[in-house]
C-alpha positions as CSV (number, residue, x, y, z in Angstrom):
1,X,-2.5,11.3,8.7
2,X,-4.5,8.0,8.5
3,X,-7.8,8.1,6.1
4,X,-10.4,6.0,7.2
5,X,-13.2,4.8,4.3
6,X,-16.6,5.2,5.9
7,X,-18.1,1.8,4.1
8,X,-15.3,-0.6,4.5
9,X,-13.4,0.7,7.3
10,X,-10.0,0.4,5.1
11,X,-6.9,2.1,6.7
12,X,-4.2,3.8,4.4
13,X,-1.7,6.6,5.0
14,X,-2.1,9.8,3.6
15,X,0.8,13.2,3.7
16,X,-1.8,15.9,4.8
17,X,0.4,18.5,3.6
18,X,-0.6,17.7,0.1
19,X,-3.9,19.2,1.0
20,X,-1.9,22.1,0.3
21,X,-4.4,25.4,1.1
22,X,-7.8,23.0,-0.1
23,X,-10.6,23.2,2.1
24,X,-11.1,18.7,1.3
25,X,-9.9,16.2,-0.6
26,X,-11.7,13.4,-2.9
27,X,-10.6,9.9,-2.2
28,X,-11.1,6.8,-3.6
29,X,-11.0,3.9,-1.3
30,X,-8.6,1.4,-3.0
31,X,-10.4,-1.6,-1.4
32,X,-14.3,-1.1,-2.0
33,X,-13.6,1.8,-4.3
34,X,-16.5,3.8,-2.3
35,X,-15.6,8.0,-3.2
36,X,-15.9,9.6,-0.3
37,X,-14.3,13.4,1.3
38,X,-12.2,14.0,3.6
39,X,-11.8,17.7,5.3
40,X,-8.3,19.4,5.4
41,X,-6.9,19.2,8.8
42,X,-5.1,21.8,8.8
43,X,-7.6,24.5,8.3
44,X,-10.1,25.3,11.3
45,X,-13.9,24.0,10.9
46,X,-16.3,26.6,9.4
47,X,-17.8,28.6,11.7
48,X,-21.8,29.2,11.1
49,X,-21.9,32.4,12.5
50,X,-19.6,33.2,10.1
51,X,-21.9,32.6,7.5
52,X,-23.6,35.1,5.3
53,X,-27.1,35.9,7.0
54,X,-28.7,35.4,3.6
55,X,-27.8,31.4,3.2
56,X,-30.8,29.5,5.0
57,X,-30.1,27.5,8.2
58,X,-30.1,23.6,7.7
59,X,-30.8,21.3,10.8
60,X,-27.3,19.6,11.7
61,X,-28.6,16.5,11.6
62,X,-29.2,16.9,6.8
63,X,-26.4,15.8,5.1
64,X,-24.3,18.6,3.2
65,X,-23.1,17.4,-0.1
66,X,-20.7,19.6,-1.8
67,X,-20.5,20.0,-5.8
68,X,-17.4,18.0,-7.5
69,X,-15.7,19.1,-10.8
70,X,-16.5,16.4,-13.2
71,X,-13.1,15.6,-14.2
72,X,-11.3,16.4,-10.7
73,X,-7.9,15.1,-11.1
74,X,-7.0,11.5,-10.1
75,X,-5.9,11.4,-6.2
76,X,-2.6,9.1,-4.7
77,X,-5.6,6.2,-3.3
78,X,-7.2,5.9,-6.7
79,X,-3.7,5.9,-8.3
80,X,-2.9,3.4,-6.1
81,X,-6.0,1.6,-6.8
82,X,-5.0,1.7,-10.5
83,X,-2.2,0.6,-10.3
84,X,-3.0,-2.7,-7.9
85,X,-5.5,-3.8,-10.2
86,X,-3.4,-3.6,-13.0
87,X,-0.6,-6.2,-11.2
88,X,-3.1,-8.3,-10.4
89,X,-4.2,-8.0,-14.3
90,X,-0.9,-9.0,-15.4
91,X,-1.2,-12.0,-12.7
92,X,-4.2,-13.0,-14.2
93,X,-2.7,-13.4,-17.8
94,X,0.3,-15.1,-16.5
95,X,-1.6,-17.9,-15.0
96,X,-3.8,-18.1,-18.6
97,X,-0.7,-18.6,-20.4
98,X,0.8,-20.9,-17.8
99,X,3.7,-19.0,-16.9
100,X,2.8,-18.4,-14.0
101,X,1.0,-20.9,-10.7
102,X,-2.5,-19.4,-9.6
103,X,-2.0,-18.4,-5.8
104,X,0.7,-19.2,-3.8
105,X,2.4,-23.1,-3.4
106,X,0.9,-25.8,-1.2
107,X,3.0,-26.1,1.3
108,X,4.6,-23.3,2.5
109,X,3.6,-20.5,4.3
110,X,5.5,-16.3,3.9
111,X,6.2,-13.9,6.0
112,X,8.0,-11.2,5.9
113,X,9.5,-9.7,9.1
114,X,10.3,-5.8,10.1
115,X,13.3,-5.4,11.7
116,X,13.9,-1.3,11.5
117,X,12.2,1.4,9.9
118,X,9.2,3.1,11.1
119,X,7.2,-0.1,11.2
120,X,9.8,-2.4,13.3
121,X,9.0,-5.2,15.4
122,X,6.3,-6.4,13.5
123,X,5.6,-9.4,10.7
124,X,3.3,-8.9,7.8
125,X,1.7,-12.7,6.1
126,X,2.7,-12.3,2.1
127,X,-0.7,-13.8,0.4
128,X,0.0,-13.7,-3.4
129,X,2.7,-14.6,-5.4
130,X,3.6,-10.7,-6.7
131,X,4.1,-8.7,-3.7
132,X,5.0,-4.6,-3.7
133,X,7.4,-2.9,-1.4
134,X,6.5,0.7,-1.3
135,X,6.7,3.2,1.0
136,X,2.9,4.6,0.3
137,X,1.8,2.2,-2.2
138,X,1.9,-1.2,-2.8
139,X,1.2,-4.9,-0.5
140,X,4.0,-4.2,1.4
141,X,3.8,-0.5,3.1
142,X,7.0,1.1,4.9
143,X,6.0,4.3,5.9
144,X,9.6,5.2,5.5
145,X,10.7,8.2,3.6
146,X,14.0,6.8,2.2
147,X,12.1,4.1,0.9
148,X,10.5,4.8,-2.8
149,X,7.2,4.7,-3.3
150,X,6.9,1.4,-5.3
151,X,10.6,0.6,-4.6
152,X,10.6,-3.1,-4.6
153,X,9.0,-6.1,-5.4
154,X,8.9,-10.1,-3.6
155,X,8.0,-12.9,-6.1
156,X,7.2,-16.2,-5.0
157,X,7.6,-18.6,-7.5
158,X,5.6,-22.2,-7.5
159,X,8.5,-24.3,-6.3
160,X,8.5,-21.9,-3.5
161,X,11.5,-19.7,-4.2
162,X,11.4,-16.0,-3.4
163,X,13.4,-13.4,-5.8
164,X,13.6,-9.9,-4.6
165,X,13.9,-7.2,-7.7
166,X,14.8,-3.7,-7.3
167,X,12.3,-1.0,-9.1
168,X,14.8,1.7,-9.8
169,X,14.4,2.7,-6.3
170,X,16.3,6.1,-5.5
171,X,18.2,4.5,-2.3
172,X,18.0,0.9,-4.0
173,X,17.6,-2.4,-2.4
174,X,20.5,-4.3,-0.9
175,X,20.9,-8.0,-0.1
176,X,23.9,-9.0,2.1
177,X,25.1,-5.4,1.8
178,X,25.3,-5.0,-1.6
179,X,22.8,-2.9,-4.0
180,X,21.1,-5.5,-6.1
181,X,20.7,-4.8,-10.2
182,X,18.9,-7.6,-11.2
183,X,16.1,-9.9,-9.3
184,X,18.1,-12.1,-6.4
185,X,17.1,-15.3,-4.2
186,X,15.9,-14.6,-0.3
187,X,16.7,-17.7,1.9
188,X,14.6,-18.5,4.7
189,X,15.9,-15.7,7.8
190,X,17.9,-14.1,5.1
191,X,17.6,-10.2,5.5
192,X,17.8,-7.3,2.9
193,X,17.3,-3.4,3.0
194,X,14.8,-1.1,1.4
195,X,16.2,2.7,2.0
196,X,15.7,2.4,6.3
197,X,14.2,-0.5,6.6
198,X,15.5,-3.8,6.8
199,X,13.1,-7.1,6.6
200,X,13.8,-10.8,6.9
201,X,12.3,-13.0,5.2
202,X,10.0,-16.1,6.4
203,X,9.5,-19.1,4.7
204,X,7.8,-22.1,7.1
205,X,7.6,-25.7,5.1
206,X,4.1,-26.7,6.8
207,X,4.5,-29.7,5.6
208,X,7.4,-30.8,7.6
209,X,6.0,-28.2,10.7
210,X,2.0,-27.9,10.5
211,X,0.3,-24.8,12.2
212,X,-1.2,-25.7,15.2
């Protein structure tokens, strides 16, 4: 299913069997972090007249907040939330101790191309220099069950090269047909595999061709 946060609008896929026999579920939006619930559709809506006749009758229109545990377990979007702000911690120390350029390099512009899996036929813009492949989590997101969940990850480095690296996917990564062990250079067009999904790679010198 696709969860929808009410304040941002964010979009982000979500297994509703892992709602398991719970009425809702507590999300965190990973964008705005706004908590918010979200009802278990698989289970019908309550019916009122099912009520107990001793509960008093609230106009439809009054918000119904339900109690929360106060140490409910940590669900998959704040997880993933966690774990994006972390990377982009690590970025930031890189860049302090100049091992790494801030943002992406003049010049160039990355894209990264689906060619199968569930989300074919379409190109995603790469906008930071550490991107994640995963198929629930992540920058890059596959939506393809043979792919891991953070399965691989693109960095760009400031003279503009791009080095894929495995992360001890199940399936692994493979670059020209082979499973990669170690991080590997992506040409410009040059394709590689991520459990059922393949992707080419994008790199446009706008220097030499300027977006019009």
């Amino acid at each position: 299913m696709i969860v929808v946060c009410p304040a941002c609008q964010a979009r982000f896929q979500y297994d509703d069997s892992r709602f398991g026999h719970a009425r809702a579920k507590r999300f965190k939006c990973p964008k705005c972090a706004h908590l918010f619930e979200v009802a278990n559709p698989a289970l019908p809506a309550a019916d009122p007249a099912a009520m107990p006749p001793t509960l008093p009758t609230m106009p439809l229109t009054m918000p119904i907040s339900m109690p929360v545990p106060e140490q409910e377990p940590p669900n998959e979007a704040t997880l993933a939330s966690a774990f994006t702000t972390a990377r982009r911690d690590r970025d930031s120390i890189l860049v302090a101790a100049g091992l790494q350029g801030a943002g992406l390099p003049a010049g160039f512009k990355f894209s990264l191309a689906f060619l199968t899996g569930p989300q074919a036929s379409t190109v995603q813009v790469l906008d930071r220099p550490l991107i994640v492949i995963g198929r629930e989590e992540g920058d890059v997101i596959t939506q393809d069950p043979e792919t891991s969940r953070r399965h691989a990850i693109l960095e760009i480095h400031g003279d503009g090269t791009v080095w894929v690296t495995d992360q001890d996917s199940t399936n692994g990564t493979q670059v020209n047909g082979e499973r990669i062990t170690g991080p590997v250079q992506l040409l410009s067009q040059q394709e590689f595999t991520c459990g059922n999904s393949t992707f080419m790679l994008l790199i446009r010198n706008t220097n030499e061709y300027p977006l019009h």
